[in-house]
C-alpha positions as a Markdown table, in Angstrom:
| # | Residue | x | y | z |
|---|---|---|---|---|
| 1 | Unk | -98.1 | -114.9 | 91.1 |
| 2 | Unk | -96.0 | -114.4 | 94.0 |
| 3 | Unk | -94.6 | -111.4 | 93.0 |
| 4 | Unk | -98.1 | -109.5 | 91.8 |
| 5 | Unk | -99.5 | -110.2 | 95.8 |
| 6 | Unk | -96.1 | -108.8 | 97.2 |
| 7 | Unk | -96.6 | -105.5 | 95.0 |
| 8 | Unk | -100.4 | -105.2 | 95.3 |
| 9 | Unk | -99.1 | -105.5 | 99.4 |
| 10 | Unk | -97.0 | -102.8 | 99.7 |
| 11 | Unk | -99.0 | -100.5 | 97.6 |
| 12 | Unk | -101.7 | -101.2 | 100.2 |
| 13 | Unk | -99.4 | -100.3 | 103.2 |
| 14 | Unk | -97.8 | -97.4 | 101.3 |
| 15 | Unk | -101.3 | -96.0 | 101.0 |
| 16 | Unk | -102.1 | -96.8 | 105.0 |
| 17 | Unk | -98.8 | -95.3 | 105.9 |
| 18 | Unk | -99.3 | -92.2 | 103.5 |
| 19 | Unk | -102.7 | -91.6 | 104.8 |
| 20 | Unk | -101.6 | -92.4 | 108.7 |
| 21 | Unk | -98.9 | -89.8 | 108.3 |
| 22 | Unk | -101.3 | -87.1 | 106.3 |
| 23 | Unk | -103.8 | -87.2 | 108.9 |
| 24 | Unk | -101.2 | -86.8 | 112.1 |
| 25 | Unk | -100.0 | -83.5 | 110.8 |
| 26 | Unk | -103.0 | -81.7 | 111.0 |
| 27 | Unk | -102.6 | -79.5 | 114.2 |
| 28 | Unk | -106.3 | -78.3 | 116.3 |
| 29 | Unk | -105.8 | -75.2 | 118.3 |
| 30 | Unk | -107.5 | -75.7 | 122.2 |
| 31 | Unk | -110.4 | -73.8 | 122.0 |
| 32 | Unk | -108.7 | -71.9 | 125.2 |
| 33 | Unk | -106.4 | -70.6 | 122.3 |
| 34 | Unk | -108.7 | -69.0 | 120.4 |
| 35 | Unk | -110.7 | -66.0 | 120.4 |
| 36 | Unk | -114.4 | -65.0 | 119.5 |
| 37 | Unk | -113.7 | -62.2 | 117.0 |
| 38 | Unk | -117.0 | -60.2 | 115.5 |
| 39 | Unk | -117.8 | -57.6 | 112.2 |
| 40 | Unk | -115.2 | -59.1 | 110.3 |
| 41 | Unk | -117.2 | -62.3 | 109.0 |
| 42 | Unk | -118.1 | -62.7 | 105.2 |
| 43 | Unk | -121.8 | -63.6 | 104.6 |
| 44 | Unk | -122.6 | -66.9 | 105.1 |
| 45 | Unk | -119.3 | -67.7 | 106.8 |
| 46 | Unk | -119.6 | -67.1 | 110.5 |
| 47 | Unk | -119.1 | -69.5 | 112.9 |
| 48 | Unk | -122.4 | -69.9 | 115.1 |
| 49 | Unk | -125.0 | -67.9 | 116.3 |
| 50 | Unk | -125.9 | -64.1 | 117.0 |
| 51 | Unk | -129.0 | -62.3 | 118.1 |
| 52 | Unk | -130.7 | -62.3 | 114.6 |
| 53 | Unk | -129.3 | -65.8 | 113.3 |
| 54 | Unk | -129.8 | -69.6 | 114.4 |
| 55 | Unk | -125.6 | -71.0 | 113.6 |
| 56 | Unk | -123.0 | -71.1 | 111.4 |
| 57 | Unk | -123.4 | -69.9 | 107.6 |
| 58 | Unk | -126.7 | -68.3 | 108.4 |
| 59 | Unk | -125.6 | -64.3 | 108.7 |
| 60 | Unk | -126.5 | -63.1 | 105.4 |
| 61 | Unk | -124.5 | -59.7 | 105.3 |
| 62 | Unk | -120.8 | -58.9 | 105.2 |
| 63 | Unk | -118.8 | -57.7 | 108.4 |
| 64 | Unk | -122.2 | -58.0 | 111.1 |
| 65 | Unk | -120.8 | -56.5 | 114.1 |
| 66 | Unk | -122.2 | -59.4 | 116.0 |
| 67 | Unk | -121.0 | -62.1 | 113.4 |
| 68 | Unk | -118.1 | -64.4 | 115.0 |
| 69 | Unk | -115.6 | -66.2 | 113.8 |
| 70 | Unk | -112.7 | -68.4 | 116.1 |
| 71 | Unk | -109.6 | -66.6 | 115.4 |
| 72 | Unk | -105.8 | -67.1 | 117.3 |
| 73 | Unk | -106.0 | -65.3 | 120.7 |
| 74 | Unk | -104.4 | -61.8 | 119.6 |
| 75 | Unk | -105.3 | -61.9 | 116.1 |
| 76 | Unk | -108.8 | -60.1 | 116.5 |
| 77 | Unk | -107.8 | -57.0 | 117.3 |
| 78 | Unk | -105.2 | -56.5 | 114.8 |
| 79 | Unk | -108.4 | -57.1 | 112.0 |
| 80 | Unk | -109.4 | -53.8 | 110.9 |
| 81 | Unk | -113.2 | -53.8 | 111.9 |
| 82 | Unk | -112.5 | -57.1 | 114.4 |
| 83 | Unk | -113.3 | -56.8 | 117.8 |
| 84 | Unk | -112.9 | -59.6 | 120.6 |
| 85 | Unk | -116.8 | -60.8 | 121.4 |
| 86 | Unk | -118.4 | -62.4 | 124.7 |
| 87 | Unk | -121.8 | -61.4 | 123.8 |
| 88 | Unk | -124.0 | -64.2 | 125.5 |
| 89 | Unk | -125.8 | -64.6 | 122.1 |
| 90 | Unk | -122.7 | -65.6 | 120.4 |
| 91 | Unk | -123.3 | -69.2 | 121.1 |
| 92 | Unk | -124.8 | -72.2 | 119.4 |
| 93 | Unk | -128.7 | -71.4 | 118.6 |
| 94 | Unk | -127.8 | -68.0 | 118.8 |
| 95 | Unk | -130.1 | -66.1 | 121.3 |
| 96 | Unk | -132.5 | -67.5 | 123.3 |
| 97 | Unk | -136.4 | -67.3 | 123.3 |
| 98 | Unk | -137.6 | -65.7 | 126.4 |
């Protein structure tokens, strides 16, 4: 009986230790690292708001040249159709009611 709670032990740190280890390797980039880059979003997969939609996932056509995704600073403009946005709607809630 010894034996079985020494074995179901270390399979139960192996898993903590497997999952600890997993979940240290993912890396976040600052958001100081990043870059708002427009018109090169698929439908449904930009990253917050514009003048005609409320957030994220809610553009319903391909490559809106207000559309944003967060890309790595530089990588925007080497996108054919990307360009670098600071378009005050480009925000969370898109634009706002006046």
């Amino acid at each position: 009986m010894k034996t079985s709670s020494q074995l179901i032990s270390s399979a139960i740190a192996s898993l903590f230790v497997l999952g600890v280890a997993s979940s240290t390797t993912t890396a976040y980039a600052k958001k100081e690292d990043n870059e708002k880059c427009a018109g090169v979003v698929k439908a449904g997969k930009n990253d917050c708001g514009t003048s005609k939609s409320a957030c994220a996932g809610t553009v319903s056509a391909d490559r809106d040249p207000e559309a944003w995704i967060y890309v790595p600073k530089g990588t925007c403009e080497r996108i054919v159709g990307g360009h670098v946005t600071n378009d005050p709607n480009a925000v969370h809630g898109g634009a706002k009611k006046g």
